[in-house]
N, CA, C and O of each residue as an XYZ file, in Angstrom:
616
protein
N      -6.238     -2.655    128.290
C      -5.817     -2.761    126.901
C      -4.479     -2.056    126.740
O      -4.373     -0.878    127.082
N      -3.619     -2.626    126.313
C      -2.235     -2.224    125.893
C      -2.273     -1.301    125.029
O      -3.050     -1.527    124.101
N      -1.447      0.129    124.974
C      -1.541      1.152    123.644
C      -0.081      0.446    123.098
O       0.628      1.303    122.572
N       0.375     -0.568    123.099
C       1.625     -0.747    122.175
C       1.132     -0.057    120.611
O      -0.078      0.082    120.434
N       1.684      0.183    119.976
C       2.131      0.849    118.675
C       0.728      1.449    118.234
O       0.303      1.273    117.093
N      -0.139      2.341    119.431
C      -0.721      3.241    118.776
C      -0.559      4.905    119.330
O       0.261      5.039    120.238
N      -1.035      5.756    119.015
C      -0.893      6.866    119.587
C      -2.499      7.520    119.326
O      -3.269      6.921    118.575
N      -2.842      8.578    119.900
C      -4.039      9.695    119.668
C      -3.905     10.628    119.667
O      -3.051     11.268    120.281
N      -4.918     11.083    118.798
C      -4.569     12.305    118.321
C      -6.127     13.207    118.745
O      -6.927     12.705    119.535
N      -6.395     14.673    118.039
C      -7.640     15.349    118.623
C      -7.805     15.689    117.375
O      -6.784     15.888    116.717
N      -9.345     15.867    116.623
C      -9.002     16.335    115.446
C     -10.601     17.273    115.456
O     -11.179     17.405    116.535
N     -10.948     17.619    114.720
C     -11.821     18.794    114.178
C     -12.749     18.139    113.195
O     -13.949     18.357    113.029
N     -11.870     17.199    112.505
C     -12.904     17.348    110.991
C     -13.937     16.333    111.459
O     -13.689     15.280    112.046
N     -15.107     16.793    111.122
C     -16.180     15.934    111.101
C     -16.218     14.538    110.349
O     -16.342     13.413    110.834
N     -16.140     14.751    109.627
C     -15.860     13.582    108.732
C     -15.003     12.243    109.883
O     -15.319     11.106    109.531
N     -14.504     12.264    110.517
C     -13.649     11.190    111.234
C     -14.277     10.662    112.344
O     -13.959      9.647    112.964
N     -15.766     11.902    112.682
C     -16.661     11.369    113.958
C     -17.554      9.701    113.558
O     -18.108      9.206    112.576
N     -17.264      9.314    114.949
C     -17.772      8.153    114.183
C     -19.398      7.638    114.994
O     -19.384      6.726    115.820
N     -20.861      8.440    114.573
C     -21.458      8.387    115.232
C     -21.978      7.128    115.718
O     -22.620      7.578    116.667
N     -22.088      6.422    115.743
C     -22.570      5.240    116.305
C     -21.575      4.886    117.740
O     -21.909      3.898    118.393
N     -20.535      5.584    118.143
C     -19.672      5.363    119.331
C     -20.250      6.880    119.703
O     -20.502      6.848    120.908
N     -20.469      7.797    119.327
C     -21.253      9.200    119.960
C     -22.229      8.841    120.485
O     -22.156      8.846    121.714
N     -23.468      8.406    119.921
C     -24.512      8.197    119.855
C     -24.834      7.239    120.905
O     -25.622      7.485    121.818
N     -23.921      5.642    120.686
C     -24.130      4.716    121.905
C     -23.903      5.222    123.353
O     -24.699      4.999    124.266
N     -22.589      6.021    123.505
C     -21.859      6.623    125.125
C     -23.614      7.622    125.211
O     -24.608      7.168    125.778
N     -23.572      8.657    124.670
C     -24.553     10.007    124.705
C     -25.924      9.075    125.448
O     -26.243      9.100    126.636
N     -26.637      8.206    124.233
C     -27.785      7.337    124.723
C     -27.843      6.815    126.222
O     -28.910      6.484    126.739
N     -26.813      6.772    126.782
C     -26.780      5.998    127.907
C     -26.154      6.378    129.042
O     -26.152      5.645    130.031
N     -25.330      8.011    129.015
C     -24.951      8.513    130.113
C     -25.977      9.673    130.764
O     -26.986     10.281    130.408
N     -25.286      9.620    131.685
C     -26.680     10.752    132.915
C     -26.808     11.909    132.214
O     -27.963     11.999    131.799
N     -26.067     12.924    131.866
C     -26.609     13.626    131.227
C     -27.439     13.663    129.707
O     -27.796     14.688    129.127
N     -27.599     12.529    129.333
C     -29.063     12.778    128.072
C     -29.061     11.073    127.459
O     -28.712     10.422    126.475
N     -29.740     10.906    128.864
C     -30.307      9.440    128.679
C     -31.425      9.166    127.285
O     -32.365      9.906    126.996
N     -31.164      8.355    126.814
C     -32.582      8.041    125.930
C     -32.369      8.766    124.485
O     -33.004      8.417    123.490
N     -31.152     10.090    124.481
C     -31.651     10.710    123.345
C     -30.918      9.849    121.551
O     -29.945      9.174    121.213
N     -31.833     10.301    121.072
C     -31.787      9.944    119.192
C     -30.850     10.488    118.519
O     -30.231     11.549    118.440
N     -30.923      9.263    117.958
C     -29.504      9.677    116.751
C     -29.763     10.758    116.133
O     -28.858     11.530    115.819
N     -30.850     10.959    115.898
C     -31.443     12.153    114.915
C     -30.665     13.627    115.384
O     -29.953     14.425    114.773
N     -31.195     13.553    116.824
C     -31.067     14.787    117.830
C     -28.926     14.603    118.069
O     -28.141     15.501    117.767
N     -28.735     13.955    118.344
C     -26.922     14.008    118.218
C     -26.210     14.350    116.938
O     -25.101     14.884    116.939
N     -26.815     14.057    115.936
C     -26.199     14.618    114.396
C     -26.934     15.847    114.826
O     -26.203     16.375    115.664
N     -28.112     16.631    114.657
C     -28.244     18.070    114.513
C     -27.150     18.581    115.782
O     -26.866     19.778    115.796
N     -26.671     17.866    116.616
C     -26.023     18.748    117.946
C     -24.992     18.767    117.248
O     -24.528     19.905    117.172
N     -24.167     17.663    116.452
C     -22.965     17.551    115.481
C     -22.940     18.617    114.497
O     -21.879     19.206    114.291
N     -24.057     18.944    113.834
C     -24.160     19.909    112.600
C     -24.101     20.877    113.178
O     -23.405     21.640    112.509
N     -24.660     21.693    114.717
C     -24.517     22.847    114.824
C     -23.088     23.546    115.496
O     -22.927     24.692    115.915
N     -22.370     22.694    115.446
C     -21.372     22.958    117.423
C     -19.906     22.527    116.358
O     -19.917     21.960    115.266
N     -18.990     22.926    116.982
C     -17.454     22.496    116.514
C     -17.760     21.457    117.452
O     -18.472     21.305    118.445
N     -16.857     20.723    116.678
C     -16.748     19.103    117.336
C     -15.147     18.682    117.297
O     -14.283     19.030    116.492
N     -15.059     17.870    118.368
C     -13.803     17.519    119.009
C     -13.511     15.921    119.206
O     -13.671     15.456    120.335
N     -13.031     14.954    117.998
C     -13.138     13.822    117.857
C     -11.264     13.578    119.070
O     -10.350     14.396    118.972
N     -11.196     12.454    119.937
C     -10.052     11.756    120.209
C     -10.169     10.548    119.376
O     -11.052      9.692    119.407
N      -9.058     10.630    118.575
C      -9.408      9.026    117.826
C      -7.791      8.298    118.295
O      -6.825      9.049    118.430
N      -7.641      6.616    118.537
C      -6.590      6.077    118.602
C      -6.107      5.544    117.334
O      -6.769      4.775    116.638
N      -4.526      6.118    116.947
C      -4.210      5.726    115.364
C      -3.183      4.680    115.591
O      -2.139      4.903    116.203
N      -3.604      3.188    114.930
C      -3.103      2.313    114.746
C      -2.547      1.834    113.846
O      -3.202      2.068    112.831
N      -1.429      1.117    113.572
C      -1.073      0.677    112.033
C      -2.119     -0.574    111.937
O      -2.471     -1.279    112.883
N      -2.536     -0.686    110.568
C      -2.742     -2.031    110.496
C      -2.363     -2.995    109.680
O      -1.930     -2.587    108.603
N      -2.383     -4.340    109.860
C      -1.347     -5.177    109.417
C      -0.569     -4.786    107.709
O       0.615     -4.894    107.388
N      -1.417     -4.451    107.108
C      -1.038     -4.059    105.498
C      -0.181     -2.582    105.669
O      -0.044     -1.829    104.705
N       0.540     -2.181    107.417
C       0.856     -0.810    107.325
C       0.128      0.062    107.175
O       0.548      1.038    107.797
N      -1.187      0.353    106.439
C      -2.442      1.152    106.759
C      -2.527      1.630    107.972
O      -2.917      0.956    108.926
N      -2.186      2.786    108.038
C      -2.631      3.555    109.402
C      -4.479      3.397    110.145
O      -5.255      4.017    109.418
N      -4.935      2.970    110.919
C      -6.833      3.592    111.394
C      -6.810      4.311    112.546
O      -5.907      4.627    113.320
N      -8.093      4.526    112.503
C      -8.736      5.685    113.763
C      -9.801      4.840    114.026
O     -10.531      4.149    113.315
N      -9.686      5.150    115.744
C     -10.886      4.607    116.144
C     -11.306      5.634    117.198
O     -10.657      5.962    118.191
N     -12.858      6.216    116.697
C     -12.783      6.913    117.752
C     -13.187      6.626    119.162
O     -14.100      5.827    119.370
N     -12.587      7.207    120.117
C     -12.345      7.383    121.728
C     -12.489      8.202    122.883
O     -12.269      8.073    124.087
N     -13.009      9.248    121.990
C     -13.699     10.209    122.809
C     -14.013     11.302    122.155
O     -13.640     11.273    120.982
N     -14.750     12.587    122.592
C     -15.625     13.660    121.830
C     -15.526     14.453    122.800
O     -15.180     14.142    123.940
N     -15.798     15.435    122.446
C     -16.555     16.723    122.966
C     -16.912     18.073    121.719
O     -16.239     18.103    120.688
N     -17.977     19.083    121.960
C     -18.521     19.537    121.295
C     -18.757     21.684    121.742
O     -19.289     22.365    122.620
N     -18.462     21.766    121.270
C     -18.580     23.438    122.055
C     -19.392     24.480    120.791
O     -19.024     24.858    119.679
N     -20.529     24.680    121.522
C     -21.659     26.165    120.983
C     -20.676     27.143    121.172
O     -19.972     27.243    122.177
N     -20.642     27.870    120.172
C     -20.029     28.976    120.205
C     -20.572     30.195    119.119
O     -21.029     30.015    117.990
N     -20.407     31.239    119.702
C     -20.484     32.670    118.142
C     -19.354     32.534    117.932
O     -19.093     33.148    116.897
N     -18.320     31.968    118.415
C     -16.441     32.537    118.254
C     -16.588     33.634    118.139
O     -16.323     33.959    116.982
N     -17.021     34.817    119.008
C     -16.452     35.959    119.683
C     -16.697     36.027    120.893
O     -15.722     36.438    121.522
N     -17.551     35.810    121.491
C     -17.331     36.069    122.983
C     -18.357     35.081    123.973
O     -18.823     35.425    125.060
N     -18.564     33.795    123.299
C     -19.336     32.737    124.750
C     -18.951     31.673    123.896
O     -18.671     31.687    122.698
N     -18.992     30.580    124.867
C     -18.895     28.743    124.302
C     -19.419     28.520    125.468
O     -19.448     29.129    126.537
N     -20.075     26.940    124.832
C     -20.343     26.172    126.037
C     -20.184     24.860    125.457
O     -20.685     24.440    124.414
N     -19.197     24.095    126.505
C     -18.367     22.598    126.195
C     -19.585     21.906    126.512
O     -20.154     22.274    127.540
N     -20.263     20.696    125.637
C     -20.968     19.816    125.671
C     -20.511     18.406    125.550
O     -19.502     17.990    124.981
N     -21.307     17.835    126.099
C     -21.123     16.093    125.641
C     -19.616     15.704    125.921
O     -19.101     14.966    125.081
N     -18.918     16.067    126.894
C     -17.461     15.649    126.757
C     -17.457     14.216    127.457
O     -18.076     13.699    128.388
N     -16.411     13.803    126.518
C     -16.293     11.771    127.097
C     -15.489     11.122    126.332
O     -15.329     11.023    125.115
N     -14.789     10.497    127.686
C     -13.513      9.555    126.593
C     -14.427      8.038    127.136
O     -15.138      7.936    128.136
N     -14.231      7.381    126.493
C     -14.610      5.865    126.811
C     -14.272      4.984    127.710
O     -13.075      4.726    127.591
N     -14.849      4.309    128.690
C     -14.378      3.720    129.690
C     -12.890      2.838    129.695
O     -12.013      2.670    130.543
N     -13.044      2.485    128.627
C     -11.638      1.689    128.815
C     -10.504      2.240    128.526
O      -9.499      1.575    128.775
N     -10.326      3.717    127.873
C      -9.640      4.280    127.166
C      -9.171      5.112    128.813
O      -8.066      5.656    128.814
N      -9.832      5.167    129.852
C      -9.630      6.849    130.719
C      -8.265      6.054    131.672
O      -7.851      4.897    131.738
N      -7.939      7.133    132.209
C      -6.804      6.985    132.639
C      -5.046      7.560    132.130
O      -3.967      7.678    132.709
N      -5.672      7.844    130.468
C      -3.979      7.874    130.001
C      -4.180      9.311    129.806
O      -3.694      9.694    128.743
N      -4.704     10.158    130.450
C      -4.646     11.247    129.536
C      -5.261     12.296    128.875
O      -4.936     13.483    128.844
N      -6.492     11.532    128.178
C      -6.930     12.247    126.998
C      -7.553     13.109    127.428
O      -7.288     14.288    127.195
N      -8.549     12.713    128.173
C      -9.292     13.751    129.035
C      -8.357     15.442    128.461
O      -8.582     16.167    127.493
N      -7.340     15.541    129.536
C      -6.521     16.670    129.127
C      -6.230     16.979    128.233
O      -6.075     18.178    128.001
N      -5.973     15.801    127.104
C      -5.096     16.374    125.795
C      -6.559     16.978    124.847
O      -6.352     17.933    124.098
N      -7.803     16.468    124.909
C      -8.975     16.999    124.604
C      -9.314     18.208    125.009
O      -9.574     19.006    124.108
N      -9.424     18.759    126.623
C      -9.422     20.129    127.118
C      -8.638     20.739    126.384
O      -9.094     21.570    125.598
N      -7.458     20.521    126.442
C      -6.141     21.116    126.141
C      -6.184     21.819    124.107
O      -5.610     22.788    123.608
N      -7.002     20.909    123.559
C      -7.077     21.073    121.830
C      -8.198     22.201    121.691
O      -8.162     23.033    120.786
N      -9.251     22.157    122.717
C     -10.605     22.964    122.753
C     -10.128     24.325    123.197
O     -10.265     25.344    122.519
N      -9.489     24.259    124.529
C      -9.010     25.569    124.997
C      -7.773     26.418    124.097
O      -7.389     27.558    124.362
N      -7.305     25.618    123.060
C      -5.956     26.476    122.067
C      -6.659     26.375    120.615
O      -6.239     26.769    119.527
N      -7.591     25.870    120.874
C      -7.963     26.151    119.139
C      -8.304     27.697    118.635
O      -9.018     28.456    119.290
N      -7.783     27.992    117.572
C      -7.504     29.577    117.616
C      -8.956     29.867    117.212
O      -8.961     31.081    117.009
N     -10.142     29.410    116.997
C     -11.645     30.142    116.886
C     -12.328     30.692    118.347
O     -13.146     31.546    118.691
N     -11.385     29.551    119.050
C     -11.896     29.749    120.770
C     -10.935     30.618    121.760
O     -11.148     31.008    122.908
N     -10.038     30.749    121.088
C      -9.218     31.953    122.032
C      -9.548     32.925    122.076
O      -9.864     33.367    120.972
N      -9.727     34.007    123.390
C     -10.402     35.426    123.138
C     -11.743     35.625    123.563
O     -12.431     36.645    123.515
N     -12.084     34.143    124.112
C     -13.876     34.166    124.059
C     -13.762     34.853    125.966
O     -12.953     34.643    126.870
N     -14.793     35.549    125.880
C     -15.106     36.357    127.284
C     -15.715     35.025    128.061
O     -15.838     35.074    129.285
N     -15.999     34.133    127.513
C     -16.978     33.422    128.408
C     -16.850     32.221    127.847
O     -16.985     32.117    126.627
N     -16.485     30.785    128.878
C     -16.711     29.328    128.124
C     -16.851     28.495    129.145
O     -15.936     28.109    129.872
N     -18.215     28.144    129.237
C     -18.492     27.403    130.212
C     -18.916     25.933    130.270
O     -18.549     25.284    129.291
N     -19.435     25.431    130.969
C     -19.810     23.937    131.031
C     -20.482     23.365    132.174
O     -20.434     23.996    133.230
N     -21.176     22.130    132.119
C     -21.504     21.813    133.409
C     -20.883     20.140    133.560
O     -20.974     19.404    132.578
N     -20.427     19.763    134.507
C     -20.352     18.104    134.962
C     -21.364     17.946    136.382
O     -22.119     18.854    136.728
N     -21.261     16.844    137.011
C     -22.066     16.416    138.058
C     -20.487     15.782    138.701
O     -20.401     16.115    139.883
N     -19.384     15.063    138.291
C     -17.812     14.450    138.612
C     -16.575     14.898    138.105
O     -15.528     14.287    138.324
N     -16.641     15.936    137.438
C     -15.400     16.359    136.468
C     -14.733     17.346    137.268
O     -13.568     17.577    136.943
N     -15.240     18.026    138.311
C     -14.437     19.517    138.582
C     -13.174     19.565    138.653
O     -12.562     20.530    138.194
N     -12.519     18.461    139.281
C     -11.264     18.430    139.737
C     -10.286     18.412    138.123
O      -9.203     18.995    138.075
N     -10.786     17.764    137.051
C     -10.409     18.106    135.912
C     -10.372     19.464    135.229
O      -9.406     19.987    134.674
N     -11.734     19.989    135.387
C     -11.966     20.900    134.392
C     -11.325     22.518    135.479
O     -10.977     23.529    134.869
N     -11.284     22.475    136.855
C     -10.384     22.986    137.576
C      -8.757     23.617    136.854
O      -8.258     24.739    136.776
N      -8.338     22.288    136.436
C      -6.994     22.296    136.519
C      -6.953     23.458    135.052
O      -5.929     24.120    134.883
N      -8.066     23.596    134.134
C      -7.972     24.490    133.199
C      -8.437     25.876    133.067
O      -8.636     26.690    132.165
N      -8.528     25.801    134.387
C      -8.903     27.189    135.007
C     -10.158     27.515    135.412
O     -10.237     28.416    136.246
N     -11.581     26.787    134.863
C     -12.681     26.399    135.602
C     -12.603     26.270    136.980
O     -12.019     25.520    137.762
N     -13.659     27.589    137.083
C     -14.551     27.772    138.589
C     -16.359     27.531    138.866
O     -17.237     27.834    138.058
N     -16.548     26.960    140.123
C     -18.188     27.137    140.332
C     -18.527     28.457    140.198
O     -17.575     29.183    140.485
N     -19.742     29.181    139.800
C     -20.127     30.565    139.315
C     -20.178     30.916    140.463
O     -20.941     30.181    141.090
N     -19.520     32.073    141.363
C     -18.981     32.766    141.735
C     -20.551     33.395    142.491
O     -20.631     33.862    143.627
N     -21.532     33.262    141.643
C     -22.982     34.296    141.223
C     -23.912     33.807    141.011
O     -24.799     34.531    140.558
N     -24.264     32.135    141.246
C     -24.908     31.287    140.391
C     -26.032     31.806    140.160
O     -26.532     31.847    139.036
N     -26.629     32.323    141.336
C     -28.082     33.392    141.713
C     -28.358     34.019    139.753
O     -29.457     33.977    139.198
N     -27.687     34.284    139.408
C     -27.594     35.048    138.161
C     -28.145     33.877    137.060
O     -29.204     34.044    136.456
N     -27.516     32.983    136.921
C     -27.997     31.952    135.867
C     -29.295     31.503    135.971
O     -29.718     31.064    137.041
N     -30.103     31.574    134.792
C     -31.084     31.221    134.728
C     -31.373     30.117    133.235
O     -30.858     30.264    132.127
N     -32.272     29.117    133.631
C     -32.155     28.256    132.466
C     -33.622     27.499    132.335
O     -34.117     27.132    133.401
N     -34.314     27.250    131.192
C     -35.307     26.864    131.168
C     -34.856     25.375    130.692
O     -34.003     25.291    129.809
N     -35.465     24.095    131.316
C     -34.910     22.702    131.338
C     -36.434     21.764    131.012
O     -37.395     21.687    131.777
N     -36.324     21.243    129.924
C     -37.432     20.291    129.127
C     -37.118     19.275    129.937
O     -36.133     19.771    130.483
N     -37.231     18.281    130.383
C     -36.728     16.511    130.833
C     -37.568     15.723    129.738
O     -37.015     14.870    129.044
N     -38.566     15.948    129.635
C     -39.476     15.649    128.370
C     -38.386     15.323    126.708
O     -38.196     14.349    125.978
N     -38.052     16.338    126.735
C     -37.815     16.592    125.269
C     -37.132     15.020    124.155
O     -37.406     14.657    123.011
N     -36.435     14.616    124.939
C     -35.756     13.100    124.300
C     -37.084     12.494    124.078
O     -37.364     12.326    122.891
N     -37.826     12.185    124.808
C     -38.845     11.173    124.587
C     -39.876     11.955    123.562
O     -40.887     11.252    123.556
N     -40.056     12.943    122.805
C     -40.462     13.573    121.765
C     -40.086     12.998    120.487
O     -40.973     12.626    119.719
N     -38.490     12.853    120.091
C     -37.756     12.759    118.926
C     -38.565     11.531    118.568
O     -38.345     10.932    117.516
């Protein structure tokens, strides 16, 4: 797909998420197969959220957004985060965003200062690397209690 005369942007406000493109990618990738719309809005209501939307003119000159990718980070904003759900859309990867998304999460001034911001992928390292992300050093230390159950509850 050609980006002639659009550009993207990263934005914050909820209001511009457009769940039904959250909800469809989330439902159907490896990390949280199966889960409910229900359960992705409460993850939306609790977490800063990180919309990529592509802004197009449209024919009447009307500017739109479509969104193109997400990510979501738990935080106290003082001292831990943890980046969730990050994803640009298959047809969209390649130009970029990926980074320009890291890049909006890691300078947003609620998240600067944090002692601790972590994440997990199963294919991303070589990305999330380049932002200064390391494998835990200690992993022995992390401990985590893991439902597989829980989607098929909602």
């Amino acid at each position: 797909m050609a980006n002639t005369g659009s550009e993207f942007t990263v934005s914050t406000e909820k209001g511009l998420l457009d769940l039904d493109v959250i909800h469809g990618f989330l439902s159907t990738c490896y990390w949280s197969p199966g889960i409910s719309r229900s359960r992705v809005e409460r993850g939306i209501a609790n977490s800063m959220c990180f919309g990529v939307h592509e802004k197009s003119s449209a024919p009447e000159g009307r500017a739109s957004l479509r969104q193109v990718g997400f990510a979501r980070v738990i935080t106290d904003k003082a001292t831990f985060g943890y980046i969730a759900d990050v994803f640009i859309l298959e047809e969209f990867r390649g130009r970029g965003l990926s980074k320009m998304l890291m890049d909006a999460i890691l300078n947003h001034p609620d998240l600067k200062g944090l002692r601790r911001l972590c994440l997990m992928t199963r294919d991303a390292h070589g990305l999330y690397a380049r932002f200064g992300f390391a494998a835990m050093p200690e992993p022995g230390r992390y401990m985590e209690v893991v439902d597989r159950e829980s989607y098929k509850r909602d």
